[in-house]
MARGUDREN-182142 format. One record per residue (C-alpha): residue in one letter; z, y, x. Coordinates in pm, whole numbers, plus 50000, padded with zeros to 5 digits. Layout:
BEGIN
AZYX;...
This chain:
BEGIN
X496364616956998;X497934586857151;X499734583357449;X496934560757651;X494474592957557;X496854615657692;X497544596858029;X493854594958049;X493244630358026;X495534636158308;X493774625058584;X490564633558414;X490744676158383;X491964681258714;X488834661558820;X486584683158597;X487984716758698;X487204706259049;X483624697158917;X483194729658767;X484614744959015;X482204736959313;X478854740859065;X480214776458961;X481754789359267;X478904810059362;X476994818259107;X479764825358860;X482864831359088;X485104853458783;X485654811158668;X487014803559028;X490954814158938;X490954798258610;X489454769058661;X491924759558940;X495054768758743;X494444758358392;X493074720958433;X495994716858628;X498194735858418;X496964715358080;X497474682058325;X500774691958384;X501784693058005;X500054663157885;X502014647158164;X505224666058049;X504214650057724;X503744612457827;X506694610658022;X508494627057676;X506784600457480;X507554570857725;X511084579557727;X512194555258020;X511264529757718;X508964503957704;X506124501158027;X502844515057854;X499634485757921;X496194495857880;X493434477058027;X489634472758027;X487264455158223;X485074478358449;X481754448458467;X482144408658583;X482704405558961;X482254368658903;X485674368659112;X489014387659083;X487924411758820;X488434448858845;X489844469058542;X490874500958417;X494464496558384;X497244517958285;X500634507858414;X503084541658309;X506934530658339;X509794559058395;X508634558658730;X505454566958676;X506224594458403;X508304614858604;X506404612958915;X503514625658730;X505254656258613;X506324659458953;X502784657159114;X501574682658806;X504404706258865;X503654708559249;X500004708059218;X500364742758939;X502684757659155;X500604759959482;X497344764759251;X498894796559149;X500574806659493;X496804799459636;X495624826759395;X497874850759591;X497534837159916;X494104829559967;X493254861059758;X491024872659993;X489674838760146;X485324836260157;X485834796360091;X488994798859822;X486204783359609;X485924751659724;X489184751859848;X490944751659463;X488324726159390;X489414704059665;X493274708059554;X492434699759229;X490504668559329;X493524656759524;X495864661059227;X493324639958997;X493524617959301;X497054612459340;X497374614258949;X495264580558954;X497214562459184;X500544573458945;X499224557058685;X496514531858794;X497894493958690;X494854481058887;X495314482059236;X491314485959325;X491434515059123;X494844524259313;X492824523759604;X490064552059476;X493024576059454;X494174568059765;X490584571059959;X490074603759755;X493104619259886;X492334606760266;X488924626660214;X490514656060075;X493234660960302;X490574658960579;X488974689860412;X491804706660319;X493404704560683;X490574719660833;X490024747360614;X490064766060904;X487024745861078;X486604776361301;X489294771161510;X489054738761737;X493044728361642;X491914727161247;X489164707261375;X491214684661596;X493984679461285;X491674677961047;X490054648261228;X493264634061335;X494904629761001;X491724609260879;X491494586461181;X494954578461150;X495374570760815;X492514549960855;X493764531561089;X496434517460857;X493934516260561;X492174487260723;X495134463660721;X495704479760334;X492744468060233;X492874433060382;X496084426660262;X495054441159908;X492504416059900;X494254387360021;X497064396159756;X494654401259474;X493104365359603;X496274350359595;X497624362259250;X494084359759127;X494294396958995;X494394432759116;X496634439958800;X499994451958922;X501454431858631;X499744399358715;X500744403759051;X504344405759026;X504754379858763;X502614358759065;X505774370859283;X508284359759074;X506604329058959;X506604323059371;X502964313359348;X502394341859665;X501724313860002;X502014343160258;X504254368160113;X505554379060435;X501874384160600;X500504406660295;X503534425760301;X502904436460687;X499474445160652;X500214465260314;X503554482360534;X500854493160811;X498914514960534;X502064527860370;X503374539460750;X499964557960782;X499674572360485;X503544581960438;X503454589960777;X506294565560934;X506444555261252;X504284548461445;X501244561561245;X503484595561189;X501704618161431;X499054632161208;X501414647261020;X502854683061224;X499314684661346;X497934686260988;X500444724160978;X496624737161097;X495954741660743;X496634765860478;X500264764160392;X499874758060035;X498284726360181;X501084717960371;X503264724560051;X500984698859817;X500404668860128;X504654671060152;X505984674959849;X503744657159595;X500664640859725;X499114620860029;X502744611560183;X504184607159850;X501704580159789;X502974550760064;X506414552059894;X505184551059535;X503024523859602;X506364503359777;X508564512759516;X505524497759293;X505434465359450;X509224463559555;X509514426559438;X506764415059665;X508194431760003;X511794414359880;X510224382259875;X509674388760236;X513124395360443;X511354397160768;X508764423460601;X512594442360449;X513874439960817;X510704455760946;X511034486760689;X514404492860743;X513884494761116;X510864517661090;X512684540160827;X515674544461069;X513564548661367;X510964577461159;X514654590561051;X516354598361390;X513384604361591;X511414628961341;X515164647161356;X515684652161682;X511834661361686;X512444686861406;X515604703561603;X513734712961892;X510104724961718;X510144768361733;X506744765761496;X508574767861150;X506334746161003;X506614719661279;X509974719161178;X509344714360788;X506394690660855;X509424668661059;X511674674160833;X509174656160545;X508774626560831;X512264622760820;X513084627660417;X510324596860312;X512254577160599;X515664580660368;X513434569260108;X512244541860304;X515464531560377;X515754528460036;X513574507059950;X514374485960256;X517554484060085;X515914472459747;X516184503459536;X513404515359430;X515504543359178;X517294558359501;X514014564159691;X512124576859379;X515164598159285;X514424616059603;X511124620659615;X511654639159339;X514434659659452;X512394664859792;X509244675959624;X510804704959475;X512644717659739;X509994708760060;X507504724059861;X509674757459833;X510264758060206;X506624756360275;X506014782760026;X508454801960115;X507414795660451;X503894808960402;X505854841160272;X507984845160611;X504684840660796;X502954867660647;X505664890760662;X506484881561001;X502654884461084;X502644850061267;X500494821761229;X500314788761115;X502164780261487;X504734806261369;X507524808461619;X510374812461459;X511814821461807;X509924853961774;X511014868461396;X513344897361346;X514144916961077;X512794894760759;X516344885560518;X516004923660404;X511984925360413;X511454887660228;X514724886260028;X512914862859757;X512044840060036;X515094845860223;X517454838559888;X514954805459805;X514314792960134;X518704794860137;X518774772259819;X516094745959986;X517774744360275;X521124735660165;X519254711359944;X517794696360237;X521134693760407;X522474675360132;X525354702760055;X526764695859723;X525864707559451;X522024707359547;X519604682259425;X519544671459772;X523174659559816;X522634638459485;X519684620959562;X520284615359963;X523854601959825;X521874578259658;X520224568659920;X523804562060170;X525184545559813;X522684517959796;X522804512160178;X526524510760191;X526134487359860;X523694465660074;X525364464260434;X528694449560242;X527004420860098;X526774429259708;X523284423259687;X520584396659795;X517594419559724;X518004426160066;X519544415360411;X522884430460518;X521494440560805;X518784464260689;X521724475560525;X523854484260829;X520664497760964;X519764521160778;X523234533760644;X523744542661054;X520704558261085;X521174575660768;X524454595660872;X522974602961212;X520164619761049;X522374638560765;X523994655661090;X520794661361276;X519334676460937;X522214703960847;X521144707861243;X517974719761224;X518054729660864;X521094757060996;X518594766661300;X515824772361119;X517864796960860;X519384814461201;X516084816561372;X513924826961127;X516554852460898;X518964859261163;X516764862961542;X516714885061785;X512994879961847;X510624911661853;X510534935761560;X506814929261373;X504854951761152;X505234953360786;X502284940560612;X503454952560231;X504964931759970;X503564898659893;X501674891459555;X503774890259295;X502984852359225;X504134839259535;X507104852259535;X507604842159131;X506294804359238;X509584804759447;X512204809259198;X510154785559009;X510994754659247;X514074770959364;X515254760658958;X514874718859053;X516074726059382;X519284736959259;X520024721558926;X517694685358928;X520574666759120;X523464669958949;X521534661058631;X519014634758749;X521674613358841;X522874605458498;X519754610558360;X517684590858567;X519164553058513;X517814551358197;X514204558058336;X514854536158659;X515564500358604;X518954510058470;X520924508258822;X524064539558856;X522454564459093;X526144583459089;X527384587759437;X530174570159609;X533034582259747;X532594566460115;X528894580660187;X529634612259987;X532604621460221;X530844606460498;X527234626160422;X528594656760362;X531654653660627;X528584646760893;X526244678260714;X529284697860764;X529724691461158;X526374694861183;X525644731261070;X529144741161228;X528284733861558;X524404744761537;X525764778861434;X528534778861716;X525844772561944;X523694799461820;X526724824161855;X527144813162206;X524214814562278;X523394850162101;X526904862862271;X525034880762540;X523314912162459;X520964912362761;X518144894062625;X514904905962796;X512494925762571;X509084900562494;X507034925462524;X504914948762277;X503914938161953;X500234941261803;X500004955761482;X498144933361226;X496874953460979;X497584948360611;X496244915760470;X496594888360272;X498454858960383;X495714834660454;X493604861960704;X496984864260911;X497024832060914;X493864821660981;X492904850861248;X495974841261426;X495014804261476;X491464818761544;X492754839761883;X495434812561957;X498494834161979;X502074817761992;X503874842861850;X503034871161674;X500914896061873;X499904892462216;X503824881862335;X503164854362547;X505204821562518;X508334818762683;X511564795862631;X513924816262421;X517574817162530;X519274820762230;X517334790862063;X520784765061981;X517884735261980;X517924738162363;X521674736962381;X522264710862155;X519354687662288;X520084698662635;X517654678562841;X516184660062570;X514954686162405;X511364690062589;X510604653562537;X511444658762162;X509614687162120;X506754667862243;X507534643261985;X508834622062269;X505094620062430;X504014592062148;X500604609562130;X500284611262540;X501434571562471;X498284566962233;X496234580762485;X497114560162738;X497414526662581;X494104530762325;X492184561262395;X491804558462748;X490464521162770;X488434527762442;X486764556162633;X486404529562961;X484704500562794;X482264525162613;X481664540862982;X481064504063104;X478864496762766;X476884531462833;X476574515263230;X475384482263115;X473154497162901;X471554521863110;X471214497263456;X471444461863303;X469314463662974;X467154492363065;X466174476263392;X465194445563212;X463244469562940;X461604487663218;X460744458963435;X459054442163102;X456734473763107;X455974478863459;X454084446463494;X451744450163248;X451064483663362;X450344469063707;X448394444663583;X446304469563334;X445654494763682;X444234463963856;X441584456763599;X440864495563562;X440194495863952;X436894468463894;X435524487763590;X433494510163849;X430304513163669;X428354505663903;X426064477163883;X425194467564189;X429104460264263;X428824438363935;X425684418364052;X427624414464396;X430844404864234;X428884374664002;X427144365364360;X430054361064544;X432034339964246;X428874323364211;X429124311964616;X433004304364568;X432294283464274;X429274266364452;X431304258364767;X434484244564548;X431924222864374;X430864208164668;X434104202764831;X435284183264514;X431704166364538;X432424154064931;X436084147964902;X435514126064592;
């Protein structure tokens, strides 16, 4: 079978397990499992196998017209370079692994049904926009996935704050899809082709008139759909959904997508040094702020869902620097580990019987009851930090290398001040990360919250889907980088002295003082009991879960909420802690400068509408009603009043007549 087949079929069974999946939910539901793990499974290996076959070698082209537009025709293209390969395998190894967790977790759940179906219609989603070479057919993927996450998000459509993120995420991201698509068009227009090969040979042919316009309105898409600032706020809502959910939006799919699609294109933002400037500024804003954000959350998936906010910012810092193998490299290091913290994350919440809002503030008690998740959710978090020898040192390094390499003037792919930019940014985050990453590990395996119920072991898969990821997480770094060259345009991805010493130097510092704080803060022993705990009784994952969001609890049990004193966020943040854990207000912001005056001009539209052009409406009716009662007031029936009427006209007419006669 040849490799175009196989990259066809890729895309193509996830989409037919999810097919099969809705038809014979009900009537057949012994298929249900299956047909969510295999097709995803057997799209996993034929990816496994393409990416084998393309070898980092030559780009593989396949094209075919779709039907004349009579314009910019549309194809069926297949663009698969290294990039493409390995993020494929990447997408299919994520996709299998939370396909086979959800078997565990959502055990139990009425809709898991058309829940796996969904999941696997996002991977054959995100699986077309790996390998599409024709951006309109790009753009499928990418409206699929919108759609799905939409779903997916409010699995939970019970509760009003599934509802509310669920709604959220797919007005956001729509909001930058309608620059996308204008500036898709007026790129396709001016290249004369949605082929992604035809429209970089248009950039370097320098045949693009308004490079630097098409590259904003494509950035505003990418910020929504990557979640960058300012179109980032969707994002820790969207933790009202299943967790597995959370695991496949973060690590492979939906935010994945912006920065694929840059790294894509990378030649057309470069011919832009404005548009350059503009993504290294929003990658080092999304990078600080979505840190500090992250350091004071106490929902442990607020945290992670912050943590991903920052992570594609180092990526788009890299591309703002003009390397597309440094932010690739770690979206592939970050998909393995972020999707083992959320994993591992839905473990701790089940054991800890908290929610999807799970305060980490409130678990005791869980390194000895969750040691798989304790022992992987370790390994991801000092792969996170960027601790050598974890994947994420290697690839962040990358990231600090190629910023460093750009702020001291050894390239012109890119301005040395997006350089400078996000190099700065890049080390303040790296010690805000080992931060948070080191509070989160204290809070949730270390606290001195209330003692809660033990709900069993957790299915065997779950916990075997850990050590699964925890493998990349610990071992894809320090081979990737000299691996990886050969796949990605050939540029070193080894790290440099400078950031490496500075990166880890700052990581260091970082967890140091977060645990001193926590030991300072811990030193007193006279921390006020919360308050009894409600038992939850023994359950899958997905029921705690979801009957927790359901009756709104903070914590586990009944405890109410309450600022917890040996939290080291509040110390370190001191008094900006409460604006960042309200994501410094930016939503209350969006209220007031859009919501709140598009609610006031509908109120004056509804106004005009109900006194202006219904008056007018109503007045056009009245008359002729009036007029119609006048003439229904003579019809008496009587015919006496008739001859009388014709008399007295007859009179009036005779007397006018002679008037006109004697005046004339």
């Amino acid at each position: 079978m040849t490799t175009t087949t196989l990259a066809v079929l890729v895309p193509l069974l996830p989409f037919l397990g999810a097919a099969a999946g809705l038809l014979l939910g009900r009537s057949a539901p012994g298929f249900v499992r299956p047909l969510a793990v295999l097709p995803t499974l057997a799209a996993l290996v034929l990816a496994a196998v393409v990416a084998v076959r393309q070898g980092g070698g030559r780009t593989l082209d396949a094209v075919t017209e779709l039907t004349p537009t009579g314009s910019v025709p549309v194809e069926l293209a297949l663009h698969i370079d290294g990039f493409a390969a390995l993020v494929a395998v990447l997408v299919g190894t994520v996709a299998t692994c939370v396909q086979i967790y959800s078997t565990g977790y959502l055990r139990d759940d009425p809709r898991y049904a058309s829940y796996a179906a969904l999941v696997s219609l996002f991977t054959s989603a995100m699986f077309l926009v790996v390998y599409s070479g024709d951006l309109m057919v790009l753009l499928v993927g990418w409206e699929v996935m919108g759609i799905c996450s939409y779903f997916l998000v409010g699995h939970y459509w019970e509760t009003p704050e599934a509802r509310a993120a669920s709604l959220k995420a797919f007005l956001v991201t729509k909001l930058g899809d309608v620059p996308f698509l204008i500036g898709l068009l007026a790129l396709a227009t001016e290249a004369g082709s949605f082929r992604i090969t035809k429209i970089l040979g248009a950039v370097a042919s320098g045949s693009l008139d308004h490079p630097t316009l098409i590259a904003l309105l494509l950035l505003a898409g990418v910020a929504g759909k990557s979640a960058q600032f300012p179109l980032h706020t969707w994002l820790p809502d969207a933790m009202a959904g299943p967790t597995p959910v959370s695991a496949l939006i973060h690590a492979a799919t939906m935010v994945a997508a912006g920065i694929y699609f840059v790294a894509r294109l990378l030649p057309l933002f470069e011919a832009s040094r404005a548009a350059m400037v503009v993504l290294a500024v929003t990658a080092a804003v999304t990078m600080v702020g979505s840190a500090l954000a992250a350091l004071a959350q106490d929902d442990i998936k607020r945290v992670l869902a912050y943590s991903t906010i920052g992570q594609l910012g180092y990526m788009t810092g890299a591309l703002a620097a003009g390397d597309r193998g440094a932010a690739v490299f770690h979206l592939l290091s970050h998909g393995a580990f972020k999707a083992l913290l959320f994993l591992a994350a839905g473990v701790i919440i089940h054991a800890a019987g908290t929610n999807s809002l799970a305060a980490m503030s409130r678990m005791r008690g869980l390194r000895d009851r969750v040691p798989d998740a304790y022992w992987t959710t370790t390994v991801a978090l000092l792969a996170l930090a960027a601790i050598p020898p974890f994947s994420g040192f290697f690839s962040k390094e990358s990231v600090l290398g190629v910023a460093e390499h750009v702020a001291t003037g050894h390239t012109e792919h890119a301005p040395g001040a997006a350089g400078w930019t996000v190099l700065v940014a890049g080390l303040i985050t790296a010690l805000l990360t080992a931060a948070y990453a080191t509070r989160l590990w204290l809070l949730a395996f270390r606290g001195q919250g209330d003692e809660a119920p033990d709900h069993g072991r957790q299915p065997v898969v779950m916990n075997a889907v850990l050590w699964v990821l925890a493998v990349p997480s610990l071992a894809l770094g320090g081979l990737a980088f000299r691996l990886l060259p050969d796949w990605f345009d050939g540029h070193a991805l080894t790290p440099t002295l400078t950031t490496s010493v500075l990166g880890t130097g700052v990581a260091l510092v970082g967890g140091i003082v977060t645990y001193a704080a926590w030991r300072h803060t811990t030193e007193p022993a006279s921390r006020t009991p919360l308050g009894a705990v409600a038992a939850h009784p023994e359950g899958d994952a997905a029921l705690v879960e979801a009957e927790a969001i359901a009756s709104h609890r903070p914590a586990y049990g009944d405890v109410a909420s309450a600022p917890d004193p040996s939290d080291p966020g509040r110390l370190l943040l001191g008094p900006l802690h409460r604006h960042a854990a309200d994501g410094f207000h930016l939503d209350a912001a969006y209220t007031t400068l859009f919501v709140r005056p598009v609610q006031a001009g509908a109120s004056l539209v509804r106004f005009l509408d109900r006194e202006v052009v219904d008056t007018y409406v109503r007045a056009a009716g009245t008359l002729p009603r009036l007029l119609g009662a006048a003439v229904r007031r003579a019809q008496t029936g009587n015919v006496q009043t008739y001859v009388s009427a014709l008399l007295a006209g007859t009179v009036v007419l005779a007397v006018a007549a002679v008037l006109v006669a004697t005046g004339a």
